[in-house]
C-alpha positions as CSV (number, residue, x, y, z in Angstrom):
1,X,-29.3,9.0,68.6
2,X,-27.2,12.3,68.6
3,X,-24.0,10.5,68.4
4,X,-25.3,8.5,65.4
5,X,-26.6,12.1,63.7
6,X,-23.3,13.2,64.6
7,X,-21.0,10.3,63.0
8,X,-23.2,10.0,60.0
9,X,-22.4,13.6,59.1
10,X,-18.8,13.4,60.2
11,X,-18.5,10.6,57.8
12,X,-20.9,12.3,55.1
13,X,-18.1,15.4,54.8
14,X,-14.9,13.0,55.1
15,X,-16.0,11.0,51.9
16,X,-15.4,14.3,49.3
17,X,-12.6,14.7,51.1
18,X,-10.9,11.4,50.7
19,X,-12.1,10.8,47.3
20,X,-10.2,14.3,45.8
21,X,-7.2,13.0,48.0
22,X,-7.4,9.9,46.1
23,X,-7.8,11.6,42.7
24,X,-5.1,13.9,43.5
25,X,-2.9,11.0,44.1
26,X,-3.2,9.3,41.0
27,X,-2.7,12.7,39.0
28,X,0.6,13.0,40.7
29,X,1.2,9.2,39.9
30,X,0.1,9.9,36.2
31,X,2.5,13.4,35.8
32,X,5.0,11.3,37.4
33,X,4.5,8.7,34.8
34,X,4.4,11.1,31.9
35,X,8.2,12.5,33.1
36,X,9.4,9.0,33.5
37,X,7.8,8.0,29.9
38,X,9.8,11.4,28.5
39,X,12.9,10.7,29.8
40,X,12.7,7.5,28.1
41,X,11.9,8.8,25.3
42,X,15.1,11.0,25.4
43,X,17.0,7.6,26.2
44,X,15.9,6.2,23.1
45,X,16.4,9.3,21.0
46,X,19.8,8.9,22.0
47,X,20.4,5.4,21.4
48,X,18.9,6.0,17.8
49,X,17.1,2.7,17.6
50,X,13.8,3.5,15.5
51,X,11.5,0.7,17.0
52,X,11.9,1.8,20.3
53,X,11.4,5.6,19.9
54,X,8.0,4.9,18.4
55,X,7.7,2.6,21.5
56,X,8.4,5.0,24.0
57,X,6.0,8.0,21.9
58,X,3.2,5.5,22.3
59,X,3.9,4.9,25.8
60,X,4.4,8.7,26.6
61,X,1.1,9.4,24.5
62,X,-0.8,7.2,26.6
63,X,0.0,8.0,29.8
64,X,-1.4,12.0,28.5
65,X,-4.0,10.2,27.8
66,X,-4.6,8.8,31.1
67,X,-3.5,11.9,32.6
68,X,-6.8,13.9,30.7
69,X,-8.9,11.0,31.4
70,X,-8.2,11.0,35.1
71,X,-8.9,14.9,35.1
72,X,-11.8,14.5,33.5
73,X,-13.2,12.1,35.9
74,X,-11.8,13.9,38.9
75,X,-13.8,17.1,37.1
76,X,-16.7,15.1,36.8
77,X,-16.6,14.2,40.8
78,X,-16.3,17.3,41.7
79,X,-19.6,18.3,39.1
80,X,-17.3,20.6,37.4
81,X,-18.7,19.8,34.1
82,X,-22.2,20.3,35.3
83,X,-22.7,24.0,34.5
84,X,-26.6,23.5,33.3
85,X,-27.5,22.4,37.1
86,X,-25.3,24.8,38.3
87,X,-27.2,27.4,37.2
88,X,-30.4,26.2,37.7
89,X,-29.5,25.8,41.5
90,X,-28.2,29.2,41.3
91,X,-29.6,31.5,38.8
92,X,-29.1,34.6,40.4
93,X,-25.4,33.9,39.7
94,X,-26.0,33.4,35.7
95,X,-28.6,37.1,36.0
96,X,-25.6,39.6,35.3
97,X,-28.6,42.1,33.3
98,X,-28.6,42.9,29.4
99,X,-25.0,43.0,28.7
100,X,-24.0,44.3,25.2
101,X,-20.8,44.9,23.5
102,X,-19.7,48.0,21.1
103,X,-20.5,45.0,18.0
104,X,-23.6,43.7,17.4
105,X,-24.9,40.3,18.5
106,X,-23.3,37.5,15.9
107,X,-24.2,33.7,16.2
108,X,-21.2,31.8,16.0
109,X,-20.7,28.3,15.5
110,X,-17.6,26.3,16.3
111,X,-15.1,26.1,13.0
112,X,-16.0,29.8,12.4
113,X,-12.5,32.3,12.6
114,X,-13.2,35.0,14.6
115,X,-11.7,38.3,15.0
116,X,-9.3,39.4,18.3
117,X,-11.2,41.7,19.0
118,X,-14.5,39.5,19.6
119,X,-11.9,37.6,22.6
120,X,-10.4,40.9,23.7
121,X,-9.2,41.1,27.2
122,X,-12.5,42.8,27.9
123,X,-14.6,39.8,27.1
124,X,-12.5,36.9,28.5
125,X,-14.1,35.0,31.4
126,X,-11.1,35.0,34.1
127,X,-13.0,32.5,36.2
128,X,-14.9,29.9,34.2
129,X,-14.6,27.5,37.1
130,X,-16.4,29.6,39.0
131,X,-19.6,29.1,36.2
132,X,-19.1,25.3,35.6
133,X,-17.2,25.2,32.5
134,X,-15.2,22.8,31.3
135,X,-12.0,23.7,31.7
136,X,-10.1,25.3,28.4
137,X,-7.3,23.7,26.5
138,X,-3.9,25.1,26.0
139,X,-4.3,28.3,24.3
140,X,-7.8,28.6,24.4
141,X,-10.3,30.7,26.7
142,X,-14.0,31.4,27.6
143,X,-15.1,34.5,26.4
144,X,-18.9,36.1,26.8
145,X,-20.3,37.5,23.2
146,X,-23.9,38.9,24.6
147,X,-25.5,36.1,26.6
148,X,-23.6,33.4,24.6
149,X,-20.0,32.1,25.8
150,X,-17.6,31.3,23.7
151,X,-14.9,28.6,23.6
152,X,-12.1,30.4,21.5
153,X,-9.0,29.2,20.2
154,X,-7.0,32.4,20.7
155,X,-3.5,31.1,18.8
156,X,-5.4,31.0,15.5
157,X,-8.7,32.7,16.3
158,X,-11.2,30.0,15.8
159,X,-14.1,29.0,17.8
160,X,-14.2,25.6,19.3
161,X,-17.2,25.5,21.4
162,X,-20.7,27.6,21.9
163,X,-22.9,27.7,25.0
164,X,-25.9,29.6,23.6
165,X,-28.2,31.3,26.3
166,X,-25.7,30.7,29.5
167,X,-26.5,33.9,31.1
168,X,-30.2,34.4,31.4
């Protein structure tokens, strides 16, 4: 009976372990896909033959798009995107007390432009992996505006996404 108790938890640990390994693989197989779709690109750029450069932009544009989609799934393993259940497991990690900054409290939606100094280095959430969030897009970052966080395009200064409430 031990040695069963024993295996069944040996195995219970490996399976997380060789499912990331797996996902990890076929990221590297995706990026490696996405250079090899590039450099054709660049071959058919220089060859000048119209078709097959808008060929080889569809090809490159779909393996990104694989590429995201197999992030998102490995984020979704890994309960990345599960912030909600995070915090209920753990709410004395979402408790950080009454937090205010030297503004007062506005309730932004996404579309809205924002000023800098609403996603100043002071309100930036360094860590958002460590609270669930998704993760950001290029040139855009988490911020906290009270108890709200905010998904903030920081190249033009517009909000993208609001979690409303996420620290208690």
């Amino acid at each position: 009976m031990r040695k069963l108790i024993l295996t069944a938890l040996m195995a219970a640990t490996l399976v997380p372990v060789a499912a990331s390994a797996q996902s990890n693989d076929e990221l590297r197989r995706d990026r490696r896909d996405i250079r090899q779709e590039q450099r054709d690109l660049q071959d058919a750029r220089m060859r000048g033959d119209r078709r097959d450069i808008r060929d080889q932009r569809e090809d490159v544009r779909d393996a990104r798009q694989e590429y995201r989609e197999d992030l998102r799934d490995r984020d979704r393993a890994w309960g990345r995107d599960d912030w909600r259940g995070w915090r209920d497991r753990n709410p004395n990690f979402y408790a950080r007390g009454n937090w205010n900054a030297p503004f007062r409290y506005t309730a932004f939606r996404p579309g809205l432009r924002i000023a800098p100094n609403y996603y100043g280095g002071r309100y930036i959430i360094s860590d958002p992996w460590r609270y669930r969030l998704p993760r950001p897009g290029f040139g855009q970052q988490w911020t906290r505006h009270y108890n709200d966080v905010i998904l903030v395009d920081t190249r033009r200064g517009y909000v993208v996404q609001v979690i409303r409430g996420f620290y208690r």
